[in-house]
C-alpha positions in Angstrom: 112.4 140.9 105.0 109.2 139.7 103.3 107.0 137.7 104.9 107.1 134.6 102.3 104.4 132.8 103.6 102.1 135.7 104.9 102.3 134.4 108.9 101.6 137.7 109.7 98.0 138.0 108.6 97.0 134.6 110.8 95.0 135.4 113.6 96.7 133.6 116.1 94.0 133.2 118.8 91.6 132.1 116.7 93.7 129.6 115.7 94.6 128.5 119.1 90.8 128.3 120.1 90.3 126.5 116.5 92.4 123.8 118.1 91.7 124.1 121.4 94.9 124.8 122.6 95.6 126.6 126.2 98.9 125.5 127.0 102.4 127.3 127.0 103.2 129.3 123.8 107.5 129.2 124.1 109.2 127.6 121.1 110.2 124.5 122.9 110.1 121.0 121.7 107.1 119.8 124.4 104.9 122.9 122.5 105.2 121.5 119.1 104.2 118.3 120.0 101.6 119.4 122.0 100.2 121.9 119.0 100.9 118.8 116.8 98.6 116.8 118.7 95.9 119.8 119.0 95.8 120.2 115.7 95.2 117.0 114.3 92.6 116.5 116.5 90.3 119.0 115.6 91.2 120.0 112.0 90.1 116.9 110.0 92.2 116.3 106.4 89.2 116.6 103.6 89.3 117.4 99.5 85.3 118.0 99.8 85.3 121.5 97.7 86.9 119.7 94.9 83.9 117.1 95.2 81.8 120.8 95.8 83.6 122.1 92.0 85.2 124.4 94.4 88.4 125.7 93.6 91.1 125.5 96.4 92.7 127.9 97.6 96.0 128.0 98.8 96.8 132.1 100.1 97.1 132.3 104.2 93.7 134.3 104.5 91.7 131.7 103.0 92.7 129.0 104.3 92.4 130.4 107.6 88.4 131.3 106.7 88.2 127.8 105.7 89.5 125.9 108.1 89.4 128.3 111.0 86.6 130.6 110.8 84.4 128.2 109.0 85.5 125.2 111.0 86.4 122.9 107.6 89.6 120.9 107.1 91.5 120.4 104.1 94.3 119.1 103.1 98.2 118.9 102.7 98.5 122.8 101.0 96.1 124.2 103.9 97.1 121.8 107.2 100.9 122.5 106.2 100.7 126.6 105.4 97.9 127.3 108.7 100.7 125.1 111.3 103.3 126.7 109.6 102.3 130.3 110.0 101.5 129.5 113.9 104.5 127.9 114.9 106.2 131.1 113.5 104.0 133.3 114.8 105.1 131.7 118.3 109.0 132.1 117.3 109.5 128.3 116.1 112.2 128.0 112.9 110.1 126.6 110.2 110.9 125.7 107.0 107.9 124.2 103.8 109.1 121.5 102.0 107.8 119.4 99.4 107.5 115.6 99.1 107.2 113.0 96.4 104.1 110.6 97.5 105.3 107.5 95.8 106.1 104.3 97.1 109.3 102.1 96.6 109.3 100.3 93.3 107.3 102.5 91.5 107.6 105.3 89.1 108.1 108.8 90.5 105.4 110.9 91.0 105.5 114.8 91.3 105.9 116.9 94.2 102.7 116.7 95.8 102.8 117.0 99.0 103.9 119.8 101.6 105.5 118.9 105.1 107.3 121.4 107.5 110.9 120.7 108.7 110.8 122.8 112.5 113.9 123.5 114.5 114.2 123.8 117.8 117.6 124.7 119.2 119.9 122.2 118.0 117.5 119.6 117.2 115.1 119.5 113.5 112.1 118.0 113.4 109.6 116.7 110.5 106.3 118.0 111.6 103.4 116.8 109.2 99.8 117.6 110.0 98.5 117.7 106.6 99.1 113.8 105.4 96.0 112.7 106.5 96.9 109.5 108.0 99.8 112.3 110.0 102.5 110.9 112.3 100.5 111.7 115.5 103.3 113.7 117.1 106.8 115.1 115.2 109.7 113.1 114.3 113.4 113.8 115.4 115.2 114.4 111.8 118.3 115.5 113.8 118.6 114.7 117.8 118.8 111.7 119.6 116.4 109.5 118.1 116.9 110.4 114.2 118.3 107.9 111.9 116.2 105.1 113.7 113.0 104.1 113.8 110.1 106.6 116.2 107.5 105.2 118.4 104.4 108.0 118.9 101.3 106.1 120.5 102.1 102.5 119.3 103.2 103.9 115.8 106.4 103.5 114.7 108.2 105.7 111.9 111.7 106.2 110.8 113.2 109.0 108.4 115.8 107.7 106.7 118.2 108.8 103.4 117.3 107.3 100.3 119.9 105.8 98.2 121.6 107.7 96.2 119.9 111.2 94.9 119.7 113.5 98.3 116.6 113.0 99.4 114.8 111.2 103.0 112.3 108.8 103.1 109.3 108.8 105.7 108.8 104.8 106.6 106.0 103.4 108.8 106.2 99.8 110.2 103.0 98.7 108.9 102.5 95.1 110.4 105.8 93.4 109.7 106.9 95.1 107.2 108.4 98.9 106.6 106.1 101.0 103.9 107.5 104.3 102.3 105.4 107.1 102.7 106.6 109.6 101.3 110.4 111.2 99.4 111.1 114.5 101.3 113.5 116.6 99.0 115.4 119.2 100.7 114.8 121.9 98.6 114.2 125.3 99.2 110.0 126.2 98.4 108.2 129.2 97.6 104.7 130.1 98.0 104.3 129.9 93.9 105.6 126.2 94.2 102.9 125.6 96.6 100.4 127.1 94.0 101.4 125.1 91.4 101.6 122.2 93.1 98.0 122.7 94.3 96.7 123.4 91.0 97.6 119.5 89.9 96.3 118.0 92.7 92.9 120.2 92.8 92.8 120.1 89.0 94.4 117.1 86.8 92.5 114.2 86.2 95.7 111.9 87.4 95.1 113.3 90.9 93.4 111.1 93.4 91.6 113.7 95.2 89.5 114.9 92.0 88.0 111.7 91.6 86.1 110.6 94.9 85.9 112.5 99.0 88.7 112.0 100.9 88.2 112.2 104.7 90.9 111.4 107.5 90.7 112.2 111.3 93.3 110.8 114.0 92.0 110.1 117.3 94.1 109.4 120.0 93.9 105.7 119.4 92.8 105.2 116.0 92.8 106.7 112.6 89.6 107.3 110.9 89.5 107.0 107.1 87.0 107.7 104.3 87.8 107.2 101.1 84.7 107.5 98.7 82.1 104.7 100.3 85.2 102.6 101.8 85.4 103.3 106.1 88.5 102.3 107.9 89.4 102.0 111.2 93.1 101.5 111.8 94.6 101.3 114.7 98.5 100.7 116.4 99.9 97.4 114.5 98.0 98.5 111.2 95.2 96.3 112.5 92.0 97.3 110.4 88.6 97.5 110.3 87.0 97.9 107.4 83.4 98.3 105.9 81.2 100.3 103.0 79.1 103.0 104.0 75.6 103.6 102.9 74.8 107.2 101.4 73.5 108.0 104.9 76.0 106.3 107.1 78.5 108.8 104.5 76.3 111.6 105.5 76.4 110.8 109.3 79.9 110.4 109.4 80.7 113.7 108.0 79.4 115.4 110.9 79.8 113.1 113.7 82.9 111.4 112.9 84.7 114.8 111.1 83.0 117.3 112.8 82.1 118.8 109.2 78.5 120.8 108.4 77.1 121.3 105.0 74.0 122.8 103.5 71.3 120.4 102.4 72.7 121.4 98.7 76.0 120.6 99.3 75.2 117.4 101.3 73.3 116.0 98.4 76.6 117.2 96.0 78.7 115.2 97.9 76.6 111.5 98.3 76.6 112.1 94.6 80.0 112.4 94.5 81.9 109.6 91.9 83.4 106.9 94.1 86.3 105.0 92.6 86.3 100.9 92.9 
C-alpha cells in the first residue's frame, strides 16, 4: 500500500511540540478536538512567501520544515496535508478533500481549497485547520449533531447538502443571517490534485493570495485577521473591530500577534508588499 500522502516521513514529536500538545494520543473523538484546537493555536494561516516571490511548496517534508521546524504558518495546502499526516500517524481515518470557495449566488469558482473528512468509529467529522478564519473545533458530518446547525465557542456552523449536484455546504451564522463558506465535493483527491490546485492559487493572477499578505490567527475568543493593511478583530456574533495598520503596526503584528520572524530583508519585502483597496 503506498503511502499517498507521505504521513510517514512527518516527524511526529516535533509536530506535537510544534503545537504544544501533551495530551492522550488514541484516535478518539476528544483527541481530535483537542489537536484541532492545538493546532490552530499555534500555527497561524499566512501566504507571506508568495508576498517573499517564494514558491510554495506543497510535498510533506517541506511543509513540515516550514511550518514546523522553521515555526511559519501557511495556508490551506500546508495546514490540511501537516494535520492530516498526524492524525494518521496517531491511527485516525482521514480522508483530503477539496472545496469550492464561493459563495451563494455567484459564479463557481475552482477547487481551491483542501479540508479533511476524519472518522472516528461510526461517526465522520469535517476537520478544517487550514481556512484561516477555521471552525475552532470539528464538525459532526455524521453523528448526533450533523444535519443541524454546530455551536463551538459561541460559533455556530451547519454542514448541510446543496441542492441538487452532490455536494455539502459549510454555513456560518454570521449575525442574523447564514453565509456559505465553502462547497465540499465528495470526491476522491490525490496528492497531484493538491499540486495543481496550489499552483493556481500560489500562481494565477485571479488568486487572492498573490495580490496582498494574508494573516489569520484564532485565539480562544477571537479571530485575528490581516488582510493587506485592513486589522480585524471578530469575535462570537460576528461582532467586529476593525482598523488600518501603519507599516510598523503591520510589522509588529507579524511577530506579536502571529508569532512570525523575518529577516530585516524580508521584513522590508513584505511592508512593500501591494495591498489591494
Amino acid at each position: 500500500m503506498t503511502d499517498e500522502w507521505s504521513a510517514g516521513k512527518l516527524d511526529l514529536d516535533g509536530y506535537l511540540a510544534r503545537i504544544g500538545y501533551t495530551g492522550p494520543g488514541e484516535p478518539s473523538e476528544s483527541t481530535l478536538a483537542a489537536l484541532h484546537r492545538a493546532h490552530l493555536a499555534s500555527i497561524p494561516f499566512e501566504n507571506l512567501d508568495i508576498m517573499l516571490g517564494r514558491p510554495v511548496v506543497v510535498d510533506l517534508e517541506s511543509i513540515q520544515a516550514k511550518l514546523v521546524d522553521a515555526r511559519r504558518g501557511g495556508y490551506c495546502y500546508e495546514h490540511g496535508q501537516l494535520f492530516g499526516a498526524a492524525l494518521e500517524r496517531l491511527g485516525f481515518d482521514v480522508e483530503r478533500l477539496l472545496a469550492r470557495v464561493v459563495p451563494d449566488g455567484e459564479p463557481m469558482r475552482p477547487r481551491t481549497h483542501l479540508t479533511l473528512r476524519v472518522r472516528t468509529g461510526s461517526r465522520a467529522w469535517l476537520a478544517d485547520v487550514g481556512f484561516g478564519s477555521s471552525p475552532p473545533g470539528p464538525l459532526e458530518l455524521r453523528g448526533p449533531r450533523s444535519g443541524g446547525p454546530q455551536e463551538l465557542d459561541g460559533w455556530v456552523y451547519e454542514v448541510v447538502r446543496d441542492d441538487g449536484d452532490g455536494t455539502w455546504k459549510l454555513r456560518e451564522l454570521q449575525g442574523s443571517e447564514w453565509v456559505t463558506l465553502y462547497r465540499l465535493e465528495d470526491q476522491l483527491v490525490y496528492h497531484a490534485d493538491v499540486v495543481m490546485s496550489n499552483h493556481f492559487t500560489s500562481t494565477h493572477p485571479d488568486s487572492w493570495f498573490t495580490r496582498q499578505p494574508i494573516l489569520v490567527r484564532r485565539f480562544p475568543d477571537s479571530v485575528h485577521s490581516v488582510v493587506g493593511r485592513a486589522y480585524t478583530i471578530t469575535r462570537p456574533g460576528h461582532l467586529k473591530e476593525r482598523r488600518t495598520l501603519t507599516d510598523d503596526e503591520f510589522a509588529s503584528a507579524l511577530a506579536g500577534i502571529f508569532g512570525l520572524t523575518f529577516t530585516e530583508p524580508e521584513l522590508a519585502t513584505l511592508i512593500a508588499a501591494p495591498t489591494v483597496p
